[in-house]
C-alpha positions in Angstrom: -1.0 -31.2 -5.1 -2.7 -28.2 -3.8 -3.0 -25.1 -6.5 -2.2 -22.0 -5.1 -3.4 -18.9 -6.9 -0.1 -17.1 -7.7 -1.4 -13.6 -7.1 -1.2 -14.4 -3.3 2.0 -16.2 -3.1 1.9 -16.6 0.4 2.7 -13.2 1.5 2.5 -12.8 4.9 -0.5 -10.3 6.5 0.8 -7.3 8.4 -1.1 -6.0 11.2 -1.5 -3.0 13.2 1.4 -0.7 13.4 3.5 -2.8 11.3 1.4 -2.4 8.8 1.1 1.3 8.7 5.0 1.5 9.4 5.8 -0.4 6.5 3.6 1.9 4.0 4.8 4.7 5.7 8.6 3.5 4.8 7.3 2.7 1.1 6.1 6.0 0.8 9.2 8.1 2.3 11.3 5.6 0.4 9.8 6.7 -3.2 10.1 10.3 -2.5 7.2 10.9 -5.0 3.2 9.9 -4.9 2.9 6.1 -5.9 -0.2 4.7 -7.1 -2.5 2.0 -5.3 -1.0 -0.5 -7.9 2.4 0.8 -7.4 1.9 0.8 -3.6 0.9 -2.8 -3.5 3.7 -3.8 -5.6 6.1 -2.9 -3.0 4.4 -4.5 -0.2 4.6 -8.0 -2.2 8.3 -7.4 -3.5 8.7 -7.6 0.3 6.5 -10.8 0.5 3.9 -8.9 2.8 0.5 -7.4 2.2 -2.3 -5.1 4.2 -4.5 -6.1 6.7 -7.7 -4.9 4.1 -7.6 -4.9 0.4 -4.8 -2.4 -0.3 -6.8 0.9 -1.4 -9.1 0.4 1.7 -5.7 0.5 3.9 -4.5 3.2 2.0 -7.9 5.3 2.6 -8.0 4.2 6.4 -4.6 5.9 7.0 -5.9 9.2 4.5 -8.7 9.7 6.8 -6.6 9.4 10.1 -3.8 12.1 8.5 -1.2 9.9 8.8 -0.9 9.9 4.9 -2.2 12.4 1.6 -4.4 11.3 -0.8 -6.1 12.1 -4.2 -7.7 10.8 -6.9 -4.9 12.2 -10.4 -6.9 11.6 -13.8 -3.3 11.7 -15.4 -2.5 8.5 -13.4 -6.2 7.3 -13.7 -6.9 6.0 -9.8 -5.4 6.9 -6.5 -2.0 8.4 -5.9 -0.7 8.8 -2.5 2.2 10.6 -0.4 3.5 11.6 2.9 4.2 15.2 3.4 7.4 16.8 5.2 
C-alpha cells in the first residue's frame, strides 16, 4: 500500500492561464480580501492547486497587476483582492 500524505490529496496542478483564471474567480467570488491560507483553501475545495507554492503565485500575479496585495497585521500574513 502506497501512503499518500493527505495534505496533497491528489489535487490536480493548474497551469498557465487556468491558473490565474481560477484565482481570479476565487477572488471576485469572495467579494472581500482572503488570506494566503484562505486562498489556498479554495483552490483544494476544488481539488486543484497553483503551479508554485501558493503565496509565490499569489505574489507573481501582485507584481504583474493583475491582482492587490498587502501584508494586514490584523490578519497576521498576506491578504489579497482584485479591484473594480
Amino acid at each position: 500500500m502506497i501512503d499518500h500524505d493527505p495534505s496533497d490529496m491528489d489535487l490536480r496542478r493548474l497551469e498557465g492561464n487556468e491558473a490565474v483564471d481560477l484565482i481570479l474567480e476565487v477572488l471576485v467570488e469572495a467579494g472581500r480580501p482572503l488570506t494566503t491560507r484562505e486562498v489556498q483553501a479554495e483552490t483544494e475545495k476544488r481539488l486543484v492547486r497553483c503551479p508554485d507554492s501558493t503565496v509565490v503565485f499569489l505574489n507573481r500575479l501582485r507584481i504583474k497587476g493583475l491582482i492587490k496585495g498587502e501584508r494586514s497585521r490584523e490578519r497576521k500574513g498576506w491578504i489579497w483582492w482584485v479591484e473594480g
